[in-house]
C-alpha positions as CSV (number, residue, x, y, z in Angstrom):
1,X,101.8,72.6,106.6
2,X,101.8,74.7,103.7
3,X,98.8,76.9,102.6
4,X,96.6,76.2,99.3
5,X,97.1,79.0,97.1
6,X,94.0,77.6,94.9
7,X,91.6,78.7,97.5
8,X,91.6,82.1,96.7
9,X,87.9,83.5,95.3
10,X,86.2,80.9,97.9
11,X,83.4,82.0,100.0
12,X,82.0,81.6,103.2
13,X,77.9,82.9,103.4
14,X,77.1,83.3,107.1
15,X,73.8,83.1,108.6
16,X,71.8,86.6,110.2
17,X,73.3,88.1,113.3
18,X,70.4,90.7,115.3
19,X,72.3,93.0,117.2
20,X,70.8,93.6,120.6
21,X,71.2,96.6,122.9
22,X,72.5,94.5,125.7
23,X,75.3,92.6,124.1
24,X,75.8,96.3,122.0
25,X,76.8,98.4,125.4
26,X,78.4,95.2,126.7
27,X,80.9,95.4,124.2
28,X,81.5,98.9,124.9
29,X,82.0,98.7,128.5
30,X,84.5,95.7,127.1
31,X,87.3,98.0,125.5
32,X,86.3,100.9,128.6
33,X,84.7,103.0,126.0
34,X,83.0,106.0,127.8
35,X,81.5,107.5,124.7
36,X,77.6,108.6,125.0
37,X,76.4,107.3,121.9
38,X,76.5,104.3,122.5
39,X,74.7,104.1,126.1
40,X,72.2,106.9,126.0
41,X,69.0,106.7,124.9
42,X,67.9,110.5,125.7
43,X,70.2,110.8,122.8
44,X,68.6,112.2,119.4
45,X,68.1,108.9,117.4
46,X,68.6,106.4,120.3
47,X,71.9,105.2,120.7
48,X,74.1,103.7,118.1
49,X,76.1,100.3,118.1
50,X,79.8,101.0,118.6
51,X,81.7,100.9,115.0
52,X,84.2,98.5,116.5
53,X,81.9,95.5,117.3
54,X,81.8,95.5,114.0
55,X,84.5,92.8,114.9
56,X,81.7,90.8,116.2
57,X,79.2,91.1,113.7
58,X,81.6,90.5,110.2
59,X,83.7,88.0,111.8
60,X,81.6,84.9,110.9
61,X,83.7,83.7,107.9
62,X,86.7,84.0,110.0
63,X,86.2,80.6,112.0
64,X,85.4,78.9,108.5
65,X,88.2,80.3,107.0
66,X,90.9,79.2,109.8
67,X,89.2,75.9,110.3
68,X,88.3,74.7,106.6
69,X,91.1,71.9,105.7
70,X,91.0,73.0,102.3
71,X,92.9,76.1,103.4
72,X,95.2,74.5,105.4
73,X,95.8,76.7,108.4
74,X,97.5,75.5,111.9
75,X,94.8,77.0,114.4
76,X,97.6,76.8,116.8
77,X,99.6,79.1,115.5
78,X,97.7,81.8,114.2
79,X,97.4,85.3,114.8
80,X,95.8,88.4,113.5
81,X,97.8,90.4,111.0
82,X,96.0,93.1,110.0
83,X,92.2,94.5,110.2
84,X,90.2,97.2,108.3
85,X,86.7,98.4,109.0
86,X,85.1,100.6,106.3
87,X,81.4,102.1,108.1
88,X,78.6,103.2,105.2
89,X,75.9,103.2,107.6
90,X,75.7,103.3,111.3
91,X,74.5,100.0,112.7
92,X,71.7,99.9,115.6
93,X,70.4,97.3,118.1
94,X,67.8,95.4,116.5
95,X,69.5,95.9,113.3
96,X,69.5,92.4,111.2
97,X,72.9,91.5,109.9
98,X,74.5,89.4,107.0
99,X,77.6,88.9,106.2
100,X,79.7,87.1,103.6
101,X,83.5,87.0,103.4
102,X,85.6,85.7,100.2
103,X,89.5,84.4,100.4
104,X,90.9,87.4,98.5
105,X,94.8,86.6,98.7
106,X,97.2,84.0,100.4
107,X,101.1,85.4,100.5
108,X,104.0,83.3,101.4
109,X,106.9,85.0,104.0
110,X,109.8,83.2,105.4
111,X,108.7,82.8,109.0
112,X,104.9,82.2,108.1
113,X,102.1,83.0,105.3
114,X,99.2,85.3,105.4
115,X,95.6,84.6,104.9
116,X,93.4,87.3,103.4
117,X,89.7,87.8,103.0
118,X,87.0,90.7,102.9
119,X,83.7,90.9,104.0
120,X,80.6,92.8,102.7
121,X,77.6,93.4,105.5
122,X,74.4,94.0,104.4
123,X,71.3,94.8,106.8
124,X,68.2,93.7,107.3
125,X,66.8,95.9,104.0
126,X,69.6,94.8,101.8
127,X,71.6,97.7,102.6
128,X,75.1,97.3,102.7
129,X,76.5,98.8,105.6
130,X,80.0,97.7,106.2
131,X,83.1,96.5,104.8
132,X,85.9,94.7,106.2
133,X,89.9,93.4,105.6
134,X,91.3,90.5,107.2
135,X,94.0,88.7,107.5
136,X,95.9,86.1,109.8
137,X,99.6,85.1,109.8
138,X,100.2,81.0,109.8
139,X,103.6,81.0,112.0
140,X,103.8,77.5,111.1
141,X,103.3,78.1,107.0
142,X,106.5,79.8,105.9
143,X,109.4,78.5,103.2
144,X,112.7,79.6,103.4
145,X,112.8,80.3,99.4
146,X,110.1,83.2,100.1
147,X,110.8,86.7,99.0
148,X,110.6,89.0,102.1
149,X,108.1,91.7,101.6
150,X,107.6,94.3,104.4
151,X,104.7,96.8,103.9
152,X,105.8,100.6,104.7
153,X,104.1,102.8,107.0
154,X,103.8,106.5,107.3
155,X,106.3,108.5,108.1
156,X,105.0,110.3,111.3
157,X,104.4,113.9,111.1
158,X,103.8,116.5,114.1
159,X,102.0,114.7,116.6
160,X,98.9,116.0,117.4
161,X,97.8,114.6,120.6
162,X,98.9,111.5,123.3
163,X,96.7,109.7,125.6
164,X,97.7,107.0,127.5
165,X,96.5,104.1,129.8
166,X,96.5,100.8,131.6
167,X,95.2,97.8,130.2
168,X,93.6,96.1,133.1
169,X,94.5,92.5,134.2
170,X,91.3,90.4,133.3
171,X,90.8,92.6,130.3
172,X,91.1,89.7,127.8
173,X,88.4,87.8,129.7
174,X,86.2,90.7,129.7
175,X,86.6,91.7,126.1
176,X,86.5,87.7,125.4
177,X,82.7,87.1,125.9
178,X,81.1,90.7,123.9
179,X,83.4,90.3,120.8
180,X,83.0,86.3,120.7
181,X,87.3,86.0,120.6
182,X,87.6,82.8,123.1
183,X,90.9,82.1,121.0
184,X,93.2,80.1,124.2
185,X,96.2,82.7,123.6
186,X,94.1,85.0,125.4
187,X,92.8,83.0,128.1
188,X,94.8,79.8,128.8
189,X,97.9,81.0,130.1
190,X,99.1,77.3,129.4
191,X,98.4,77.0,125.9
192,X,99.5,80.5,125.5
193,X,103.2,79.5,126.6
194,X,102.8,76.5,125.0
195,X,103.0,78.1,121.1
196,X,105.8,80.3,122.3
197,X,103.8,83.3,123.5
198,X,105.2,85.1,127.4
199,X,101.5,84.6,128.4
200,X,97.9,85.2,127.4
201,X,97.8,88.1,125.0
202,X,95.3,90.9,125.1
203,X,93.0,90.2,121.2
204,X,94.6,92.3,119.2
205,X,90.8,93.9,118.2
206,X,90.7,94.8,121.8
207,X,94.2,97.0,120.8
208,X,92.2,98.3,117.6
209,X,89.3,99.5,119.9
210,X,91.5,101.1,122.3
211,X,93.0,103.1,119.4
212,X,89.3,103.5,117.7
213,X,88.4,105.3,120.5
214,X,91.2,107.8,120.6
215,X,90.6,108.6,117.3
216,X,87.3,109.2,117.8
217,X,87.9,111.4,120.8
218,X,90.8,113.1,119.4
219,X,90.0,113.7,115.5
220,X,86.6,113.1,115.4
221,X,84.5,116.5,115.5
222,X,82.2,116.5,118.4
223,X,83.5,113.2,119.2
224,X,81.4,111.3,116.9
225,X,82.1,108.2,115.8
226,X,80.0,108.7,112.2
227,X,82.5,110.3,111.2
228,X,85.3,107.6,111.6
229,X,84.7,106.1,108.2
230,X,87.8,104.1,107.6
231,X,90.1,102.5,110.2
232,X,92.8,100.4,109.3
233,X,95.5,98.4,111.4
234,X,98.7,96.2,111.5
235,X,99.3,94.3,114.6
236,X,103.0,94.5,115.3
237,X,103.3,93.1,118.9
238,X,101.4,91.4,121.4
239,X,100.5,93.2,124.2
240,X,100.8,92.3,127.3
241,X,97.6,92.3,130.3
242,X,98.2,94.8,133.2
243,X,101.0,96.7,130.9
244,X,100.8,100.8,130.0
245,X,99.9,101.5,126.4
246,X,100.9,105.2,124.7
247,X,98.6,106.3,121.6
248,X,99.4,109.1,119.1
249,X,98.1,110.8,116.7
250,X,99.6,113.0,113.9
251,X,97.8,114.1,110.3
252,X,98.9,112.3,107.1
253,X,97.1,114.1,104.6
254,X,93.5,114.4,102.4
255,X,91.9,110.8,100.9
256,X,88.8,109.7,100.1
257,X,86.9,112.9,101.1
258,X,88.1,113.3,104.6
259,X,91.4,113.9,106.5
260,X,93.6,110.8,106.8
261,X,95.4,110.5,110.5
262,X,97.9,107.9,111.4
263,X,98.1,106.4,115.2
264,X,101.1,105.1,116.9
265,X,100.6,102.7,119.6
266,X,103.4,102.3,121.8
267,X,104.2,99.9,124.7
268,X,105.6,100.8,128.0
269,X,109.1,99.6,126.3
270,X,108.5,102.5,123.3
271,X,108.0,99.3,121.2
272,X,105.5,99.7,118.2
273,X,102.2,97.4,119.3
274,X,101.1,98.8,115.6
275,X,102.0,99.5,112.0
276,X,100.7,101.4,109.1
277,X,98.1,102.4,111.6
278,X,95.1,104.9,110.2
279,X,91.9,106.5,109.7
280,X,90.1,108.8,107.5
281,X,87.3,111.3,108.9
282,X,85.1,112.5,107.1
């Protein structure tokens, strides 16, 4: 089914979304974030809500874009592309969100098309507080008479630091119910196989955390997530539950104000799980 190209500049208002403490640290625990500020309360200012559930919070236009007819998307065979979170103001529980997301561009590849849209949160004192990028790839949507256009990455400098780790079988149930992503690829293994996927896949946001938080720990001074300003992401791979994940980090250069890192995520195979992976802190 091809995608309508006239769509582009539609909007989708959403209605408020109060973040609560409980569903706040649940998220957390969801992506086995063990970062203080965002479960202590002895903490100077209370805890904060972690950056990354901004994935929760900014994602209400995303059903409305998938599902509206007018776009044209096959549910069934969509994934996530690419994500970007831009944090103004640090978000906590009790906070009042709104957010509104506008189509922004629709490109057309060979083996699929991309759906893009951004997102502008604004609290409950008219604040805006965060920014987001989305898009989703229609495997179903391509044309054969489509230019290819592949997006170039960084070229990796010294690396600066590797952690790695084990993505728990059952992770894609438990990151499922925090960050609202009940999507069937990631939990029905049936209709997982059935779209031509090995399995259930972890959500690819649950692969953005993971890397989030290793930036955080790793570039962040003091490990604090404030000053993570800018985190972008292109999801390469599908990862695979119980498998072990590799993430590095190496210094691209000065933007924006800050220092701008680049991450590699690597499955147990050495295959990217990420592209044109980075962040700028401030």
């Amino acid at each position: 089914m091809p995608l309508n190209e006239k769509v582009v500049g539609k909007r989708y208002p959403t209605d408020p979304m109060e973040i609560t403490q409980h569903e706040s640290i649940y998220y957390a625990l969801g992506y086995d974030e063990d970062n203080d500020a965002y479960f202590d309360n002895r903490r100077e200012g209370g805890i904060i809500v972690p950056p990354m559930y901004a994935v929760r919070y900014t994602a209400g236009p995303t059903a409305h874009v998938i599902l509206d007819p007018e776009v044209g998307m096959n549910f069934m065979m969509v994934v996530h592309y690419s994500q970007e979170f831009t944090w103004l103001k640090a978000i906590k529980p009790k906070d009042v969100l709104t957010t509104e997301g506008t189509i922004t561009h629709i490109e057309i590849r060979k083996k699929g098309g991309i759906v893009g849209w951004e997102t502008t949160t604004k609290n409950q004192d008219g604040e805006t507080v965060v920014l987001s990028k989305w898009e989703f790839f229609d495997r179903s949507a391509g044309s054969e008479s489509a230019q290819e256009v592949k997006r170039q990455s960084a070229t990796p400098g010294a690396i600066l630091w590797e952690e790695k780790m084990k993505v728990r079988n059952g992770a894609t149930w438990i990151y499922a119910e925090p960050s609202g992503d009940h999507n069937p690829i990631h939990i029905d293994p049936a209709f997982a196989k059935g779209v031509g996927l090995p399995g259930i896949i972890l959500q690819g946001l649950c692969t953005m955390a993971y890397g989030h938080k290793y930036m955080v720990k790793k570039c962040c001074p003091n490990q604090d997530p404030l000053k993570l300003k800018r985190f972008h992401v292109q999801f390469a791979r599908p990862v695979i539950p119980g498998s072990n994940l590799s993430f590095q980090g190496f210094e691209i250069g000065k933007e924006d104000g800050g220092t701008k890192y680049g991450l590699i995520a690597k499955n147990e195979e050495g295959q990217d799980l990420l592209r044109d992976a980075w962040g700028i802190v401030v």
